[in-house]
C-alpha positions in Angstrom: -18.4 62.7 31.2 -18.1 61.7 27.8 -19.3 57.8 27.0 -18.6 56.0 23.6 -19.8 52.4 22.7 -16.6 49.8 22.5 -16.9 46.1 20.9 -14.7 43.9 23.3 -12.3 41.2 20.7 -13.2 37.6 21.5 -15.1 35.0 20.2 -18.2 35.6 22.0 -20.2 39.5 21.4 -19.4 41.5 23.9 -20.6 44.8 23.8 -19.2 47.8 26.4 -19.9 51.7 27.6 -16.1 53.4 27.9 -17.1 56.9 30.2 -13.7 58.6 30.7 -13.6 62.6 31.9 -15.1 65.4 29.7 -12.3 66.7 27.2 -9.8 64.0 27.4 -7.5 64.8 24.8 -3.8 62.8 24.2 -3.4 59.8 25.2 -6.6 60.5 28.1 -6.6 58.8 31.5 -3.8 56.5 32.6 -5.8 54.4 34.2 -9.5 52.5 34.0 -11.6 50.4 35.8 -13.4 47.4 34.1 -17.4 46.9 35.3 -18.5 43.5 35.8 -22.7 43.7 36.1 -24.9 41.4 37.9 -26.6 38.5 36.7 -27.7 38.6 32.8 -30.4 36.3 33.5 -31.8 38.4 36.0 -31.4 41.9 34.3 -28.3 42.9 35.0 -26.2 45.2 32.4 -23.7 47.7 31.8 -26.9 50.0 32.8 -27.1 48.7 36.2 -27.4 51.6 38.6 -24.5 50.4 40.7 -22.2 50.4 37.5 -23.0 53.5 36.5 -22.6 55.7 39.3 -19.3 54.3 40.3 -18.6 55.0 36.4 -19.4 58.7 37.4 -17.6 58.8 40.4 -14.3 57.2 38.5 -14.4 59.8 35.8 -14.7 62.9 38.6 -11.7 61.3 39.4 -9.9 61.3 36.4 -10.3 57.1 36.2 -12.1 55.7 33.4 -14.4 53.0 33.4 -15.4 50.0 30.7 -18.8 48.9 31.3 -19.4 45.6 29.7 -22.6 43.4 28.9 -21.8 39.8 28.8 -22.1 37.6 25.4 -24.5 34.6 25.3 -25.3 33.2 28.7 -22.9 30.5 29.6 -23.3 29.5 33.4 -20.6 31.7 34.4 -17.8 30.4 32.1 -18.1 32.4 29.3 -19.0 35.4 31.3 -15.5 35.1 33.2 -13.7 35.1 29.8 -16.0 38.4 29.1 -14.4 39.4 32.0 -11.0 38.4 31.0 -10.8 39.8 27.5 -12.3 42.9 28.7 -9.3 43.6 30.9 -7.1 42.2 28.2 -8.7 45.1 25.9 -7.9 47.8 28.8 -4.3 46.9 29.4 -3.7 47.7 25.9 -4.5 51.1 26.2 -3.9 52.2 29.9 -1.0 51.8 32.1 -3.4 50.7 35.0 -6.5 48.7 35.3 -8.8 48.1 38.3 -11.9 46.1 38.4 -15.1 46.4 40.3 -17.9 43.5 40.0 -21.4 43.5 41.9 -23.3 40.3 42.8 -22.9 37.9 40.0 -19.8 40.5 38.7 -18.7 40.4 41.9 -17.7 36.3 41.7 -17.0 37.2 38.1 -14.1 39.9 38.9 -12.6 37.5 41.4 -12.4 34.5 38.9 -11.0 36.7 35.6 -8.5 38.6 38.3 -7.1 35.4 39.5 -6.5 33.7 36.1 -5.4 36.8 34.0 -1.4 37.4 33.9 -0.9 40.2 34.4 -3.4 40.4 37.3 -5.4 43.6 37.7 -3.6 46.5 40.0 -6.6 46.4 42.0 -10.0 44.6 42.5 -13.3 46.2 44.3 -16.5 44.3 44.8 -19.8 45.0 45.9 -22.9 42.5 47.5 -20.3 39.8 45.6 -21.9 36.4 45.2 -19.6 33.7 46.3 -19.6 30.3 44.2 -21.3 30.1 40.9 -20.2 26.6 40.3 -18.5 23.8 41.9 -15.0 24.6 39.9 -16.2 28.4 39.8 -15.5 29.4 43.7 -15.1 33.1 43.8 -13.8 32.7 47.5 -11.4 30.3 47.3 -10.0 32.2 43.9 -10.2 34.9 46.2 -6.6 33.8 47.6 -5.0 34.1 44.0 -5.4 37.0 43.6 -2.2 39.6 44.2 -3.6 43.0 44.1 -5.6 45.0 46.6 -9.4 43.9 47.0 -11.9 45.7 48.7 -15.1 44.5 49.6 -18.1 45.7 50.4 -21.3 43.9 51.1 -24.9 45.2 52.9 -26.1 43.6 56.5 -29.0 42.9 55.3 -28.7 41.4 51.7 -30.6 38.0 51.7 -30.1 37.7 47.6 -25.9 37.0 47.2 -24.4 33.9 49.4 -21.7 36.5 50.5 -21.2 34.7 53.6 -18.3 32.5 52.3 -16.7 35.3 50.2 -16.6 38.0 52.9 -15.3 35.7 55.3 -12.5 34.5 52.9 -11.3 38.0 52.4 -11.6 38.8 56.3 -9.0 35.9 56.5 -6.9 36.9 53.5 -6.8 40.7 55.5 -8.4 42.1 52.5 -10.3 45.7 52.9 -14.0 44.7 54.1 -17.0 47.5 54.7 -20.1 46.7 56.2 -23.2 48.6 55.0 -26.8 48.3 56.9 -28.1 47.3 53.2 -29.8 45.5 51.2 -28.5 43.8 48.1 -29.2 46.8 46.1 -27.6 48.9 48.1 -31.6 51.2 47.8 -31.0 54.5 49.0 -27.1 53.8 48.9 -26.0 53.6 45.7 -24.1 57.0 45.5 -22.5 56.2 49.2 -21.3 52.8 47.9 -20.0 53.6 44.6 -18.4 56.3 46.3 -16.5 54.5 48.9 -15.8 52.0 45.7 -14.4 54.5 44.0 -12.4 55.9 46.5 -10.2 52.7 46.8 -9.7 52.4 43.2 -8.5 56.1 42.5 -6.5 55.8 45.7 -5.0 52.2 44.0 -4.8 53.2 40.5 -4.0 57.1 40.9 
């Protein structure tokens, strides 16, 4: 896997980790998959665990993957435009661009994927947080969004209000996969990011 570091245009600093497959020579992968992390107040970054090992799975597969780190915290709102121009970036450069979001990223995937134009060509999330905000509802976005989601979320995560978001997507007859988790996903990282990145190959291949 070969990783270089990528400054995301916008007005806020955005910083982000492209991995695509060892060699990549020409125009490289067709396709790429844009990492939202988990809450920045909290920790979370384009080094999260979760991130990077579907970042490795994706490149095995011949996907890239664009792991970001928000700008400035900004209650959500600026975070979704991180979101946003990251994508913005990707479609640029590849023909097809998925994106994946855990926890906080999770809500934050649903909320770029549902206002960008063109919409993603498919949309995974893991342990995805809900609501962040009255007027930033993850699952009622949920039902704007046109391509493919998947979701997975653990049994036994008391951290993320999931609750509303999973039930949405049961409704909207999105892909749902139970784990018996937590909200990390301890001890299940690689088996999550791999049924993650399963359903993006499969959507962006």
């Amino acid at each position: 896997m070969e990783s270089k570091e990528v400054v995301v245009p916008g007005a806020r600093d955005v910083r982000a980790t492209l991995d695509s497959p060892d060699g990549a020579t020409g125009d490289g992968p067709d396709a790429v998959v844009v990492a939202c992390p988990p809450h920045p107040e909290f920790g979370g970054s384009r080094t999260d665990n979760r991130l990077v090992a579907l970042g490795e799975h994706l490149v095995d597969d011949g996907v890239a993957c664009l792991r970001f780190d928000y700008g400035d915290w900004d209650e959500g709102y600026g975070e979704r435009e991180d979101a946003r121009n990251a994508v913005r970036w990707a479609r640029e450069r590849y023909d097809r661009v998925g994106v994946f979001g855990f926890s906080f990223g999770g809500a934050i995937a649903v909320l770029a994927a549902a206002t960008l134009d063109p919409q993603p060509d498919a949309v995974a999330l893991l342990a995805p947080a809900s609501r962040l905000a009255d007027d930033l509802d993850a699952a009622a976005a949920l039902a704007d969004v046109d391509a493919p989601v998947r979701v997975v979320y653990g049994t036994r995560d008391d951290t993320a209000d999931w609750e509303a978001l999973v039930e949405r997507a049961r409704e909207l007859e999105c892909e749902v996969v139970e784990f018996s988790a937590d909200h990390f996903f301890v001890g299940q990282e690689e088996k999550a990011a791999a049924d993650v990145g399963a359903f993006l190959v499969d959507r962006l291949g």
